[in-house]
KOLTI-385700 format. One record per residue (C-alpha): residue number from 1; residue in one letter; chain; x, y, z. Coordinates in nm, 4 decimals. Each point is the difference from the previous one (the first is absolute). Layout:
BEGIN
ATOM   num   residuo   cadena       east      north         up
ATOM   NUM         A        A          X          Y          Z
...
REM end
This chain:
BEGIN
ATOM   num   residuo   cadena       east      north         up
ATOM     1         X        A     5.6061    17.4035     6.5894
ATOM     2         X        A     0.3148    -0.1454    -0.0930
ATOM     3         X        A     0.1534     0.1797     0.3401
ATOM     4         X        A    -0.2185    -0.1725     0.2742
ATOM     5         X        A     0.0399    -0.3103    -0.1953
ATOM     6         X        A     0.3485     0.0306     0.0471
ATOM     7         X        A    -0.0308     0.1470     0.3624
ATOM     8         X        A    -0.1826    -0.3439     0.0671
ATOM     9         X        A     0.2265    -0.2165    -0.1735
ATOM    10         X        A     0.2857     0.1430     0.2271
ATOM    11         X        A    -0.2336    -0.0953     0.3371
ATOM    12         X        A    -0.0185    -0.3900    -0.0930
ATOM    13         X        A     0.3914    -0.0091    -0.0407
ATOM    14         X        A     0.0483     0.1498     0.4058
ATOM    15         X        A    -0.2483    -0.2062     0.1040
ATOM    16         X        A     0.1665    -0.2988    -0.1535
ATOM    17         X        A     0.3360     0.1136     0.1323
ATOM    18         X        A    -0.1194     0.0320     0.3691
ATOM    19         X        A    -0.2076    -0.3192    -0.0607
ATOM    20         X        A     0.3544    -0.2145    -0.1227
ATOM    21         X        A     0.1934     0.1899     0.3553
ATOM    22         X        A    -0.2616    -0.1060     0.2131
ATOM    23         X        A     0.0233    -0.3948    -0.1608
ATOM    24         X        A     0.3661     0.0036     0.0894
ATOM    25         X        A    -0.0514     0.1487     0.3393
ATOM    26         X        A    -0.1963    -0.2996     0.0582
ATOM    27         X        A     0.1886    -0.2940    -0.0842
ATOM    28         X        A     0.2990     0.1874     0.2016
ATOM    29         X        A    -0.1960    -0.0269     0.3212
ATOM    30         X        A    -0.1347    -0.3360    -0.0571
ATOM    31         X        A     0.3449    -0.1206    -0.0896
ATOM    32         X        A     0.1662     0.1288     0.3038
ATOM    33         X        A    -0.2871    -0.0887     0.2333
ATOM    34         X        A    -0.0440    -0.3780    -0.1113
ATOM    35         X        A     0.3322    -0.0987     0.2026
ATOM    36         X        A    -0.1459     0.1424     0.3141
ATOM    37         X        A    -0.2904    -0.2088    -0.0720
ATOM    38         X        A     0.1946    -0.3605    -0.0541
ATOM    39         X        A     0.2033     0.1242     0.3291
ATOM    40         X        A    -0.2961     0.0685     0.2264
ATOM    41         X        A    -0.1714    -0.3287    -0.1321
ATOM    42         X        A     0.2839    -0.2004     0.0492
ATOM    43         X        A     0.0842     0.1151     0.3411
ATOM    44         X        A    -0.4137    -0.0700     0.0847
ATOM    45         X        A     0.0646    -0.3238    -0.1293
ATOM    46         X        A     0.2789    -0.0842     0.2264
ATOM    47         X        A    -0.1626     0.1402     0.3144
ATOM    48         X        A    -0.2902    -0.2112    -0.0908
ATOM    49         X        A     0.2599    -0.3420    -0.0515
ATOM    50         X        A     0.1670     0.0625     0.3446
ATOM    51         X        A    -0.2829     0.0853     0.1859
ATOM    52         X        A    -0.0803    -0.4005     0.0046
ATOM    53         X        A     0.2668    -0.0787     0.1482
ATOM    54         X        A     0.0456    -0.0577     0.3626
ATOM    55         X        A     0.0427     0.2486     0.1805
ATOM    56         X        A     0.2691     0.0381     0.3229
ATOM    57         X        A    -0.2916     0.0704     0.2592
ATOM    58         X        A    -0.1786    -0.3045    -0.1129
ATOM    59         X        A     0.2920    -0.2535    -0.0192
ATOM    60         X        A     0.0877     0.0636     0.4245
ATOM    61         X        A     0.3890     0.0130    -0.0968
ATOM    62         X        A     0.2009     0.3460     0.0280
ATOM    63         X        A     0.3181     0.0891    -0.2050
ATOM    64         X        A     0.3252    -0.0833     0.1287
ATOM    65         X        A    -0.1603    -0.3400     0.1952
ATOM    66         X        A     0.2443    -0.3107    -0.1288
ATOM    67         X        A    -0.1626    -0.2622    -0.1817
ATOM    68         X        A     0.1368    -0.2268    -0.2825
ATOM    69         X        A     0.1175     0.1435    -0.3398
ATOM    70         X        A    -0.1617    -0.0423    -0.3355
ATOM    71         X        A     0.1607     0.1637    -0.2851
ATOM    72         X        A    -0.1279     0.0962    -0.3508
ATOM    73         X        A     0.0694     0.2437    -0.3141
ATOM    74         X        A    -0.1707     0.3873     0.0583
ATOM    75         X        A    -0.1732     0.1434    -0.2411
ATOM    76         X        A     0.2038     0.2751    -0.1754
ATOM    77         X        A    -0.0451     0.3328     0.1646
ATOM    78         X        A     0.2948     0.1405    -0.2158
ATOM    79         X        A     0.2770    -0.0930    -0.2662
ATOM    80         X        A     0.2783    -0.1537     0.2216
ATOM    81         X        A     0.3709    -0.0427    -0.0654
ATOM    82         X        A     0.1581    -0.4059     0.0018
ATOM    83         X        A     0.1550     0.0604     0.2843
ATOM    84         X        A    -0.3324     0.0692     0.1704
ATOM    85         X        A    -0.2723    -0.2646     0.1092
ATOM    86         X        A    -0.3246     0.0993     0.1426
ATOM    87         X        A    -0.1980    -0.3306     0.1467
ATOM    88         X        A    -0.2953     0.0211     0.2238
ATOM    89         X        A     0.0326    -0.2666     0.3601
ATOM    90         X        A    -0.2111    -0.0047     0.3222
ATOM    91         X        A     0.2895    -0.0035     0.2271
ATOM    92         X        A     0.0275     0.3114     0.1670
ATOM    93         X        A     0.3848     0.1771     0.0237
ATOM    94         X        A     0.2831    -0.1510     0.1380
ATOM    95         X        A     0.1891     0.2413     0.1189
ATOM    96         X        A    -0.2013     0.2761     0.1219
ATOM    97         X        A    -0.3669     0.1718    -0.0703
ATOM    98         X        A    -0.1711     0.3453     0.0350
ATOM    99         X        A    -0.3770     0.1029     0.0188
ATOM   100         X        A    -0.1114     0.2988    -0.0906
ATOM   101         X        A    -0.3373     0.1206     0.1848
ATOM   102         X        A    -0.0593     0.2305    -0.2659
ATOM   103         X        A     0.1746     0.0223    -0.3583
ATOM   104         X        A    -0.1057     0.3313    -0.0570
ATOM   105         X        A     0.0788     0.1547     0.3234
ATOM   106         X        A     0.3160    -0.1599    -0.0044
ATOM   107         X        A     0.1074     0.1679    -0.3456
ATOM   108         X        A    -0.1210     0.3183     0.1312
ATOM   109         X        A     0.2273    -0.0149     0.2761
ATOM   110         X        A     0.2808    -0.1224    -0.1385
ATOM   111         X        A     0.1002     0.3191    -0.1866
ATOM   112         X        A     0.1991     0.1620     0.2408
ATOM   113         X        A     0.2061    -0.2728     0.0903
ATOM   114         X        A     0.0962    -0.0415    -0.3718
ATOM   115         X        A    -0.3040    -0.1143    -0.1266
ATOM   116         X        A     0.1105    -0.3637     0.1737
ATOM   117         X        A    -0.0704    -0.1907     0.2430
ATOM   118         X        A     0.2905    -0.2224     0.1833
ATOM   119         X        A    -0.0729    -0.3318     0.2427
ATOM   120         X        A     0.1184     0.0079     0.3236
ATOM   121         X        A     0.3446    -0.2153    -0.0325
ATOM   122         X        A     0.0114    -0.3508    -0.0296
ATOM   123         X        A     0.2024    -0.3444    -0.0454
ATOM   124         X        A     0.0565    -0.2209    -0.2940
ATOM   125         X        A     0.2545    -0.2284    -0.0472
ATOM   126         X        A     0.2052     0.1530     0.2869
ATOM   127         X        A     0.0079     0.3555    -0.1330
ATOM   128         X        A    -0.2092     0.2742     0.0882
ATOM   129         X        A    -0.2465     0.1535    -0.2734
ATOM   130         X        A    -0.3206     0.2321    -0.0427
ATOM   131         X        A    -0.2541    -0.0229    -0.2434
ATOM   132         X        A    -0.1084     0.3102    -0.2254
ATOM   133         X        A    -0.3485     0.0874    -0.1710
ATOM   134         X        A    -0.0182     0.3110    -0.2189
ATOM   135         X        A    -0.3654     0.0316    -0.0616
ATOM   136         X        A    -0.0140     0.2956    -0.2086
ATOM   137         X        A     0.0362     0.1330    -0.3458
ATOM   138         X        A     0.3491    -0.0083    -0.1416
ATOM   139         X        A     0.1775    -0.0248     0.3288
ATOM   140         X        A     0.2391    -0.1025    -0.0396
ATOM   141         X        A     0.0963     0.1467    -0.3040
ATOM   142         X        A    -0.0751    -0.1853    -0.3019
ATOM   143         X        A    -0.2604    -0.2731     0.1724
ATOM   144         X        A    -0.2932     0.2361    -0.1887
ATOM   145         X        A    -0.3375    -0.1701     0.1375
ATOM   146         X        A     0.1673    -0.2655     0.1616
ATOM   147         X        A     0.0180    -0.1050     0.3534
ATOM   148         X        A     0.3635    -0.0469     0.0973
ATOM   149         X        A     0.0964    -0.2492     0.2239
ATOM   150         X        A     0.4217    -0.0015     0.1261
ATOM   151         X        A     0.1865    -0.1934     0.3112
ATOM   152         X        A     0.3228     0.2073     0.1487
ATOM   153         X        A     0.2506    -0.2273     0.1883
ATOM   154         X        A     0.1547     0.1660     0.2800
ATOM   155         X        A     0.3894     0.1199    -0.0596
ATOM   156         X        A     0.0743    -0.1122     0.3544
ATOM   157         X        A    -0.0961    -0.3352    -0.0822
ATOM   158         X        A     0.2711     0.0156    -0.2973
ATOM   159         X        A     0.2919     0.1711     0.1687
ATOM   160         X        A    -0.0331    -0.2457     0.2985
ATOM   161         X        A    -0.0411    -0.3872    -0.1758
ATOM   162         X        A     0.1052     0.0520    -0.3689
ATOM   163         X        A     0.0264     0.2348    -0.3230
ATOM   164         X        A    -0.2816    -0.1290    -0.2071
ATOM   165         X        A    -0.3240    -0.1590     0.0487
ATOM   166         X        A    -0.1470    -0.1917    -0.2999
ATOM   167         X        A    -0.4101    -0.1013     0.0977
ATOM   168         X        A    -0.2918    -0.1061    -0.1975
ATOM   169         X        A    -0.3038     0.2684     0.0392
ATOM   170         X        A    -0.3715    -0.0333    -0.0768
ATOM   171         X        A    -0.2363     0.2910     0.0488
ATOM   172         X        A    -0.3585    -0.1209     0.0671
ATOM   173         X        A    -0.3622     0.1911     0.0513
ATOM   174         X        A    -0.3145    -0.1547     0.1201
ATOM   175         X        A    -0.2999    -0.0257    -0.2110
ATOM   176         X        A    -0.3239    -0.0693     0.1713
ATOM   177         X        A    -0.2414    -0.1157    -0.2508
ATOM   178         X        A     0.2303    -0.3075    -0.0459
ATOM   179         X        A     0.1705    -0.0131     0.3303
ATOM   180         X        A     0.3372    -0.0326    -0.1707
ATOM   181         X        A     0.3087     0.2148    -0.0461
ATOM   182         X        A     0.1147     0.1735    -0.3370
ATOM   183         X        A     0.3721    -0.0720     0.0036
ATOM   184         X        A     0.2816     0.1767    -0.1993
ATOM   185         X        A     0.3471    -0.1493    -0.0316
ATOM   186         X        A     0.3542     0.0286    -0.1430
ATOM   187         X        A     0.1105    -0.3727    -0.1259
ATOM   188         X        A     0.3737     0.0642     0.1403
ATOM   189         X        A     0.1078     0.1191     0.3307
ATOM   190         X        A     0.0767     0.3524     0.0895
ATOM   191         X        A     0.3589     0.1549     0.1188
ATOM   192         X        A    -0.0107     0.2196     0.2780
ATOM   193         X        A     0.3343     0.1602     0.1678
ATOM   194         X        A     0.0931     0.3277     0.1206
ATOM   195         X        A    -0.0647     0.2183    -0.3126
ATOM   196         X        A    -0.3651    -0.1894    -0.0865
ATOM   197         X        A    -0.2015    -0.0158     0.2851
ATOM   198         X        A    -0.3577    -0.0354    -0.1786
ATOM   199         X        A    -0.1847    -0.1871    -0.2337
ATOM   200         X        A    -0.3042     0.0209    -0.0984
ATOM   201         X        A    -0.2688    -0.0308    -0.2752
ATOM   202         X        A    -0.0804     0.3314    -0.1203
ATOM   203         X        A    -0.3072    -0.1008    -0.2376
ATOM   204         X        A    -0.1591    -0.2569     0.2606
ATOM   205         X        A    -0.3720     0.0768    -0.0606
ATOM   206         X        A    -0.1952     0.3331    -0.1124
ATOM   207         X        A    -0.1259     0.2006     0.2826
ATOM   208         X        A    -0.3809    -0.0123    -0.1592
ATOM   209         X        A    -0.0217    -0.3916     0.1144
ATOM   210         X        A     0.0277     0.1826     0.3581
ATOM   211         X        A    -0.2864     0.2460    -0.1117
ATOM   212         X        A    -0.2435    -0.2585    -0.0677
ATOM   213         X        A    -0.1110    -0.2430     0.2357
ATOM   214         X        A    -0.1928    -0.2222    -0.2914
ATOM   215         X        A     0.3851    -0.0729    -0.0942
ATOM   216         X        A     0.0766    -0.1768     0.3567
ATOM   217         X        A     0.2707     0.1895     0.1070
ATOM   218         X        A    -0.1508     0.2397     0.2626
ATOM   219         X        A    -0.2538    -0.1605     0.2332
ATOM   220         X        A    -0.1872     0.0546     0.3458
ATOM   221         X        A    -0.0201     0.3522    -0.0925
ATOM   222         X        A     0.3505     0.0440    -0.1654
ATOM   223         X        A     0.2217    -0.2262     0.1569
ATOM   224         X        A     0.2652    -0.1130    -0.1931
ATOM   225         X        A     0.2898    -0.2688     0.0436
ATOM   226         X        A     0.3538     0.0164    -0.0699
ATOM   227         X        A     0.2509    -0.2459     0.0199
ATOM   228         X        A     0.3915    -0.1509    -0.0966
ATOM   229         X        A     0.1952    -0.3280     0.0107
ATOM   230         X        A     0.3390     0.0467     0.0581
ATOM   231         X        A     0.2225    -0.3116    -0.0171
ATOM   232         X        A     0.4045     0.0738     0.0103
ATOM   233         X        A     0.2500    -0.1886    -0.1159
ATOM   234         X        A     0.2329    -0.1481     0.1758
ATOM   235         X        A     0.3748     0.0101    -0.1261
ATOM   236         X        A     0.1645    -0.3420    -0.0037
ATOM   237         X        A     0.2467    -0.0542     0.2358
ATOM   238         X        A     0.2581    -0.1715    -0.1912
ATOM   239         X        A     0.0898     0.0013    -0.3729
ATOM   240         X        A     0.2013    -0.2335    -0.1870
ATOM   241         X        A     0.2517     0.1097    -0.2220
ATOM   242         X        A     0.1118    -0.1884    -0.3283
ATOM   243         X        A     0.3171     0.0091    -0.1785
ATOM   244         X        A     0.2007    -0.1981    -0.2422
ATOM   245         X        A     0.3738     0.0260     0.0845
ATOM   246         X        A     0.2278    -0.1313    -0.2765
ATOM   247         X        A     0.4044     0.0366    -0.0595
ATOM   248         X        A    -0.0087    -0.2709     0.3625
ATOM   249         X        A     0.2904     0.0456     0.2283
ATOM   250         X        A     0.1660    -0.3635     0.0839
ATOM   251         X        A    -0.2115    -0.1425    -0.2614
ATOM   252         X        A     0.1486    -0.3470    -0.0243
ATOM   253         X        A    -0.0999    -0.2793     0.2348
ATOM   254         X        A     0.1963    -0.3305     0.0256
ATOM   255         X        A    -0.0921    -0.3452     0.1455
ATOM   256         X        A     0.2260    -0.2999    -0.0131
ATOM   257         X        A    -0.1797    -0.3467     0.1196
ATOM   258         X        A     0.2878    -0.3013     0.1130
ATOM   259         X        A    -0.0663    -0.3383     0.0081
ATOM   260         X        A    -0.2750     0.0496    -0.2345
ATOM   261         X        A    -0.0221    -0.3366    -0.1318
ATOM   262         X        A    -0.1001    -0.1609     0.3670
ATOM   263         X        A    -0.2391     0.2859     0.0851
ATOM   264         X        A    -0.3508    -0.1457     0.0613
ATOM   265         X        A    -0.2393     0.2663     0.1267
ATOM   266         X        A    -0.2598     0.1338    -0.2820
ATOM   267         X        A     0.1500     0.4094     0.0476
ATOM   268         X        A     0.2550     0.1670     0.1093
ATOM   269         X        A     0.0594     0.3839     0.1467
ATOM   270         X        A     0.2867     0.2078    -0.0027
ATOM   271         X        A     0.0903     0.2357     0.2273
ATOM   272         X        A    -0.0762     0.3328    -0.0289
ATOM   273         X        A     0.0872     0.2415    -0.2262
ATOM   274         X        A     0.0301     0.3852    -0.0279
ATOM   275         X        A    -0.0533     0.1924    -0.3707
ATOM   276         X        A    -0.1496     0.3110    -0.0801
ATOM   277         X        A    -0.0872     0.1076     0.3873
ATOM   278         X        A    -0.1600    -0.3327     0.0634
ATOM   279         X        A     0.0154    -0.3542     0.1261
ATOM   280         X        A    -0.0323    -0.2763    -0.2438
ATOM   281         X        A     0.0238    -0.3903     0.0120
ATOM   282         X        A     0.0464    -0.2510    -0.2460
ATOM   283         X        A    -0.2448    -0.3527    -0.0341
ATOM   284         X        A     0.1370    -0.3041    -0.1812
ATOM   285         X        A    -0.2025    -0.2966    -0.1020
ATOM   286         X        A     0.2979    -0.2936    -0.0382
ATOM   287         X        A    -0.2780    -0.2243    -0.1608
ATOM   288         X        A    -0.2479     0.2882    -0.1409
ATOM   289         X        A    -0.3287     0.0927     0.1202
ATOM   290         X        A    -0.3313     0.0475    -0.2040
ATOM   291         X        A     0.0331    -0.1505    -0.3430
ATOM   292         X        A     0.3946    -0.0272     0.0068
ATOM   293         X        A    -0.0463    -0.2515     0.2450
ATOM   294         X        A     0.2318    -0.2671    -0.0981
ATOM   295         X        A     0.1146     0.1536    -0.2834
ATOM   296         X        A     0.1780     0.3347     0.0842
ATOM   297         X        A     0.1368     0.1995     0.2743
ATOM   298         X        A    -0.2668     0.3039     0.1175
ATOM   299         X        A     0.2242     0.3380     0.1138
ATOM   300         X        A    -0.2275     0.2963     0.2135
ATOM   301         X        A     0.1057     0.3484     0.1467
ATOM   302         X        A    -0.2060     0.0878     0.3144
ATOM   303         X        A    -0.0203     0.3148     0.1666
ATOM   304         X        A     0.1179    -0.1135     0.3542
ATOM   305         X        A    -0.2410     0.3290     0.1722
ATOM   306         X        A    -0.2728    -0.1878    -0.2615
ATOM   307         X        A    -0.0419     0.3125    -0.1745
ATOM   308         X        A    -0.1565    -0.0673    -0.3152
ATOM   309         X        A     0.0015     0.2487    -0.3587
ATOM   310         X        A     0.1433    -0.0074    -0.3449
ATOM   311         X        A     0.3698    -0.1305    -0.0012
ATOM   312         X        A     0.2164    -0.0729    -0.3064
ATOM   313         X        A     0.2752    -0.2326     0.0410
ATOM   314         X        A     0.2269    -0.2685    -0.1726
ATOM   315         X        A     0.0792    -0.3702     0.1282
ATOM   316         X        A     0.3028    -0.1272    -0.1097
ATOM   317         X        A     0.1277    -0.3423     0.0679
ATOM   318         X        A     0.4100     0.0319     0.0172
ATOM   319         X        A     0.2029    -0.2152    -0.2409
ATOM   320         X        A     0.3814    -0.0901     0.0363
ATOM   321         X        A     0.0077     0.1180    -0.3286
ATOM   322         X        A    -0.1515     0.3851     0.0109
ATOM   323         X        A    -0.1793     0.0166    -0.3818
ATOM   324         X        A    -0.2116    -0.3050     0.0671
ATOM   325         X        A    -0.1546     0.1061     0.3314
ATOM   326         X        A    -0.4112    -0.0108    -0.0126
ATOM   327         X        A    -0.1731     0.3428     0.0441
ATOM   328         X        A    -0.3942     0.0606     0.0247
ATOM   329         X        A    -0.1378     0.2894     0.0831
ATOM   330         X        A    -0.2813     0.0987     0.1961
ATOM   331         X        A    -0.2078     0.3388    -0.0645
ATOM   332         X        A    -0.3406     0.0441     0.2295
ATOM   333         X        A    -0.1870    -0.0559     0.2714
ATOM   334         X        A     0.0502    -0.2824     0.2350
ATOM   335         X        A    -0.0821    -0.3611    -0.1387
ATOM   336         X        A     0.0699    -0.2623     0.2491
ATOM   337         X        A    -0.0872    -0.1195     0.3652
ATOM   338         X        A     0.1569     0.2216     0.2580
ATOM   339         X        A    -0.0452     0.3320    -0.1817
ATOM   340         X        A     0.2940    -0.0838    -0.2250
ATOM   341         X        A     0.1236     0.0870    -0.3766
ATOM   342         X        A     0.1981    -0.2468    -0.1404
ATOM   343         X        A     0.0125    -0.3025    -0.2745
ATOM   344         X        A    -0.2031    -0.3534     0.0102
ATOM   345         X        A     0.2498    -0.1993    -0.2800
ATOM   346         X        A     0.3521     0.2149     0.0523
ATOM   347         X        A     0.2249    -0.3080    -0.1244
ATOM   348         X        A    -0.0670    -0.3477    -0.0606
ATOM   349         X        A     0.0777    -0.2358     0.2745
ATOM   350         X        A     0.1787    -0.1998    -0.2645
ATOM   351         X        A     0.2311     0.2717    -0.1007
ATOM   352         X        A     0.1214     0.0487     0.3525
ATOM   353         X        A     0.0142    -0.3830     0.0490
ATOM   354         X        A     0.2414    -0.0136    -0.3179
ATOM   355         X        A     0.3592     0.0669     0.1145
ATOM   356         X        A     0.0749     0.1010    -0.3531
ATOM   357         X        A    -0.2157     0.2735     0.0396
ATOM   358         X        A     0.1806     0.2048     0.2262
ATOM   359         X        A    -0.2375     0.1153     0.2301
ATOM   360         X        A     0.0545    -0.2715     0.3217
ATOM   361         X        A     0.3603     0.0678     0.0898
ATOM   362         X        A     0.1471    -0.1912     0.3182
ATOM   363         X        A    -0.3679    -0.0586     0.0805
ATOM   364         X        A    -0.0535     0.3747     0.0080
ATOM   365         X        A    -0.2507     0.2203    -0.1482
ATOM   366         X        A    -0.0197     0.3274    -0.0820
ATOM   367         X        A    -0.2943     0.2658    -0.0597
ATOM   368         X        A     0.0419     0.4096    -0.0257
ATOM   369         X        A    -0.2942     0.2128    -0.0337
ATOM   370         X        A     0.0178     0.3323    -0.1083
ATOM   371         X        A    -0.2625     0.2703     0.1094
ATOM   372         X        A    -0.0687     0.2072    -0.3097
ATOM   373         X        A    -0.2809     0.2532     0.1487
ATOM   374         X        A    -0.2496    -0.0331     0.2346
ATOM   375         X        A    -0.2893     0.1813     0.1213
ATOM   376         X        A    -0.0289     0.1691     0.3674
ATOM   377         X        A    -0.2867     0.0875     0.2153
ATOM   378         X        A     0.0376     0.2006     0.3403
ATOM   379         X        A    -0.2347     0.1021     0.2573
ATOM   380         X        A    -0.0193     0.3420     0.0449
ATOM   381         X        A    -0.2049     0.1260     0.3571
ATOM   382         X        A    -0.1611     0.3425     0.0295
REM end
């Protein structure tokens, strides 16, 4: 009795054990499957979306035609780097486009001439280029279920104008059920030269949006569209080059004016000067200019080429007696008529009028300006 109560006891325990297995075999499955579920709903959901819009038999207008351009933010198909913008337009490529009767067949065939395909040559910007599509898994390397899209310049077009190419590039496909073009674009221009002949986007759009035709991108049948812009830049011709020379050879420049007292004309010019490498002239007001009219006498330095830049300078007006001479100095950018640096109120009219001053001797005048630095530009041709 007590041994087949025992014997029965034993039978509910494996039948709970099986019964607690079989509970967690469950949930497994339903865990793992519900995923699938929110994937294959989602994608329905999508197909059903895109469906309503128009589609490229219906609107009369094949890919590549011109027409004007109308630009707007994609919707993300993956997480992109800040140096990449993705945008979607309605004008077709610039620089050169390629249809593909058949996706499929075309990645089929593709894998024995390095699972690529490569445009016939073409120009852009007055270089010749081709135009790449790997359609396949992970080729190249590292693009995993990615469609890569590359341009190649061609080395001849290097070795015979110049060393280095730099050119904007957008990759574009066409998407039918909106009759637009999924772009994909650095934000800064790309270097090419003899030891970088590509670039390209190796991530520019998974392969299953070519699998699909609900997506948009394969159409008639499995066409697709590829396309690039390729706009080069040109390299300026001339450059300008800025320095700022100090320690000036023949620094000093010295003006006397006779018969200063009887002059009657509102300015004055020296002749020309030379310091530092270049040609300078000196401007006197005898009655002042501006607001020293009338009141004091207005001293300029003038670059006689009419170069204009920083200078720094001091005007001195010469006394017979050496400690009282009158120095102001000038540090800038011009500030007068005439592309000039100089001084409105430089001395008084009545301290040059005042014999006892010292600074009118045998009706003679003296200024000296010295050149303290100044900057230099130079025009430099390619």
């Amino acid at each position: 009795m007590y041994t087949e109560e025992k014997k029965k006891n034993t039978n509910y325990g494996s039948i709970f054990v099986y019964c607690f297995f079989g509970f967690v075999l469950v949930v497994g499955v339903v865990r793992y499957a519900k995923p699938y579920y929110n994937l294959q709903n989602l994608m329905e959901t999508e197909a059903v979306i895109e469906e309503a819009f128009l589609d490229v038999e219906k609107s009369g207008i094949l890919p590549c035609d011109l027409r004007s351009s109308v630009s707007s933010a994609a919707r993300n198909q993956q997480k992109l780097s800040a140096t990449i913008r993705e945008e979607t337009r309605t004008r077709p490529p610039l620089s050169y486009c390629v249809k593909f009767e058949s996706f499929a067949t075309m990645s089929k065939l593709v894998k024995d001439n390095g699972d690529k395909y490569e445009s016939r040559p073409f120009s852009a910007g007055g270089y010749n280029w081709t135009f790449l599509v790997y359609p396949n898994v992970n080729k190249p390397a590292g693009s995993g279920g990615y469609v890569s899209l590359y341009v190649k310049i061609d080395n001849s077009s290097l070795i015979t104008t110049q060393n280095e190419v730099y050119a904007w590039i957008k990759f574009l496909t066409y998407k039918s059920t909106t009759d637009t073009y999924h772009e994909l674009h650095a934000t800064g221009a790309q270097r090419f030269h003899l030891f970088k002949q590509e670039y390209g986007m190796l991530n520019f759009l998974e392969i299953g949006y070519y699998q699909n035709a609900a997506y948009g991108f394969i159409f008639n049948g499995g066409q697709s569209v590829f396309g690039v812009d390729i706009v080069v830049s040109k390299p300026s011709g001339t450059w300008e080059d800025v320095s700022y020379e100090e320690n000036i050879r023949d620094p000093l420049l010295d003006w006397r004016i006779t018969n200063f007292s009887i002059r009657d004309q509102v300015s004055y010019t020296s002749d020309t000067f030379s310091s530092g490498g270049r040609n300078w002239v000196l401007k006197v007001y005898p009655n002042g200019v501006g607001s020293a009219t009338g009141n004091s006498l207005s001293l300029y330095l003038l670059s006689a080429s009419n170069q204009k830049g920083y200078v720094k300078a001091k005007f001195r007006v010469i006394n017979q007696t050496p400690s009282n001479n009158v120095e102001k100095q000038v540090d800038g950018w011009p500030n007068a008529k005439e592309n000039g640096w100089g001084v409105d109120k430089l001395i008084p009219l009545a301290d040059i009028k005042d014999p006892s001053k010292g600074f009118l001797v045998k009706d003679t005048i003296r200024f000296e300006v010295e050149i303290l630095a100044f900057s230099r530009t130079d025009s430099i041709s390619n």
